[in-house]
Phi, psi and omega in degrees: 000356188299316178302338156318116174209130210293181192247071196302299182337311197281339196267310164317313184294291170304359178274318190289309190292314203279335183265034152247014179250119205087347183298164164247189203275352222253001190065040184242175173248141144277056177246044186316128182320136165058033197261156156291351160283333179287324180284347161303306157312286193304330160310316170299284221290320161306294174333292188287023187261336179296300153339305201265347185111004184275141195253143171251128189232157194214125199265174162260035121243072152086000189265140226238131185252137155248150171248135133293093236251137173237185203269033142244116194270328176315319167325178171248161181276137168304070202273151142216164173148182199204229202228164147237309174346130174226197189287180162285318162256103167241194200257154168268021184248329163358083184073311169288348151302299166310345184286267175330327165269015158273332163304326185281329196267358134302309176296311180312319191292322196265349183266352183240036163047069179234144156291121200237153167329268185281132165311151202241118183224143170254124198223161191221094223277180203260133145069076194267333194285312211041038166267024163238322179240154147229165344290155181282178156080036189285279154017262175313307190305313169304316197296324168308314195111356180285344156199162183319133178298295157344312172291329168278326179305309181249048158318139159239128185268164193340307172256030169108319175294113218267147162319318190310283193310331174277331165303321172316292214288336188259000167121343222240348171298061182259192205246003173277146182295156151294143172105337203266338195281127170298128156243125177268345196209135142202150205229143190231137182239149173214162149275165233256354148078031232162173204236359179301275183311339208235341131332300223248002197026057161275192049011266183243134175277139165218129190230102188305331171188181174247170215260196198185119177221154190241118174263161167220159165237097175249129190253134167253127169250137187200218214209102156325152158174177195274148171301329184312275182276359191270134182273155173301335155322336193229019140293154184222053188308109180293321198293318164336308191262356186264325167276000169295323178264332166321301182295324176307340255248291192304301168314335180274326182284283189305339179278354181216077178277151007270346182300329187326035190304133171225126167226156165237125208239339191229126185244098159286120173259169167238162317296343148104042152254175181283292183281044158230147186273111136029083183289308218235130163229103159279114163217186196274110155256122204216109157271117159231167165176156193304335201230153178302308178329291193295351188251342167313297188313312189279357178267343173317292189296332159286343193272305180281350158299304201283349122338272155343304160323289161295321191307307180318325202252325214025041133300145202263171172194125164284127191205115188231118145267124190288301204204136179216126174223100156309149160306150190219097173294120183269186193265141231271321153336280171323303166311295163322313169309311177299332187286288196314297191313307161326291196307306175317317181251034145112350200292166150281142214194127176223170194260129160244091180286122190296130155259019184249154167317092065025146145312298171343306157342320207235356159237019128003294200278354153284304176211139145354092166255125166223190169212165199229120188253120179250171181272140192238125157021037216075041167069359202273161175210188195031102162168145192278335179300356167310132189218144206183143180287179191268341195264353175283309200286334162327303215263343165284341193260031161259097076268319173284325180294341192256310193286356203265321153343272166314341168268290220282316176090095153312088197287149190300191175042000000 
């Protein structure tokens, strides 16, 4: 079986069908969740799961599994997939790679009559982005349990319209509970949305866990006054002290390397003129880092800086985290299905620990998970200029085909 390889020419040209639905002038995609594009995509990526023989079940909220029946049914299924759903400029490999190359990897099975144990499913989960709903990863998430089938029906985007009703409408409201669909196994192939693997001139990424992050929203309060007459010493600049923590944000990421993230992405200043000294400052903190230990330190070490801050300034200074995702370690089976299989067929291949956010994340908690990382275009994503060679992608979804293999179990003759 070592010689087994999927039909990269075929698994592009369909990455190309499904990214003409939503494209933009700019060659990026626009296919925001539960949208009538979306429902065009899912209709296309089923249609051809139907076409190869696959039976399809769609849960309610909306995440949708096709199967390959393998000659034990009993099994739990051997799953891969990711999302189509995108950003509003998002790329055309995002998540619809993974999908499709489970697709590809179902054809190659069926164009080589070869039989697997255990069922072989491809699933593609609802709203993964959360650039239309929140929370992302919505999908994956009911299936896990991290939050209420209730709580995503009632989300709403921008003009009102709730999860619920766009599913209703677009067709997609189906009836299995989440959580309830079996897994035994599952692998997410992605590009690697980063600049590491196309650094490092790998190939395949094998990627042991994801990072694990903590945001915050921190407000500094100080004292408006005219830029003119107050001399600095009897200022109460918010901004001033507020960029003192901003730089530790970075400096706390540089103390634990290599995993080590700070980033501050949203600044509100108040009042926001040119000639008033800064009453009010909001801004974002988004801390990571692989492991609970090392990212527990660093929210320590930011808690006991902005301590300090205040004693110095007698500033009032606020500090809330808004959103916490352990670090999420994948399963060492999975990991392992993914290593061998690079090393079998030949690829150059390094361990990439993901700092973006995944579906995998939440079915982790569920079943055995892993993930297989190919290199993308100057690292960029969300963005329509996202890009990946044709022979990167190739060659992750032979990584996927072989480790998928190795969970399922080949039947002989």
């Amino acid at each position: 079986m070592n010689e087994l390889r999927v039909n990269g020419q075929r698994l592009w040209d369909s990455l190309m069908e499904l990214a003409k639905i939503g494209a933009t002038p700019k060659g990026g995609v626009k296919r925001l969740t539960l949208t009538d594009l979306d429902r065009q995509g899912r209709d296309l990526v089923t249609g051809w799961a139907r076409e190869m023989g696959m039976t399809v079940t769609v849960d309610q909220i909306g995440n949708v599994f096709m199967r390959r029946e393998g000659t034990n049914p009993a099994l739990p299924p051997v799953m891969t997939g990711s999302h189509i759903d995108t950003q509003p400029t998002g790329g055309k490999f995002d998540g619809n790679y993974g999908v499709l190359a489970g697709i590809e990897v179902v054809r190659t099975l069926n164009e080589l009559k070869i039989k697997t144990e255990a069922p072989i499913e491809v699933a593609f989960w609802t709203n993964e982005e959360g650039s239309r709903f929140v929370p992302v990863m919505m999908g994956s998430g009911v299936f896990c349990g991290a939050f209420t089938l209730e709580h995503a029906y009632a989300a709403k985007d921008v003009e009102g319209k709730t999860v619920r009703e766009e599913l209703e409408r677009i067709g997609y409201l189906g009836t299995e509970v989440p959580g309830q669909h079996p897994i035994g196994a599952y692998f997410e192939t992605h590009i690697e949305q980063g600049p590491v693997l196309e650094d490092a001139d790998k190939v395949i990424g094998v990627v042991p866990a994801v990072m694990g992050l903590s945001w915050y929203d921190c407000v500094v309060i100080g004292m408006e006054a005219h830029a003119g007459p107050t001399p600095m010493h009897l200022r109460k600049d918010a901004l001033q002290v507020s960029t003192q923590i901003m730089q530790e944000v970075v400096a706390i990421a540089n103390r634990y390397p290599p995993y080590g993230r700070g980033t501050v992405g949203m600044v509100q200043v108040f009042p926001n003129s040119r000639n008033v000294i800064p009453g009010q400052v909001k801004f974002s903190i988004d801390l990571r880092n692989v492991n609970d230990e090392l990212l527990n330190t660093m929210h320590n070490d930011m808690l006991a800086f902005i301590d300090g801050v205040r004693e110095k300034t007698g500033l009032k200074i606020d500090i809330e985290r808004v959103s916490y995702y352990p670090p999420c370690p994948f399963h060492p089976d999975c990991v392992g299905a993914v290593r061998k299989a690079t090393e079998k067929l030949g690829y150059s291949t390094m361990d990439v620990v993901s700092g973006a956010g995944h579906d995998a994340i939440y079915t982790a908690r569920v079943a055995p998970s892993g993930m297989i990382f190919v290199p993308c275009k100057d690292g960029i994503s969300h963005n329509e200029i996202e890009d990946a060679k044709s022979e990167h992608l190739e060659a992750g979804c032979n990584v996927l085909l072989h480790a998928m293999l190795e969970r399922a179990g080949v039947v002989a003759g």
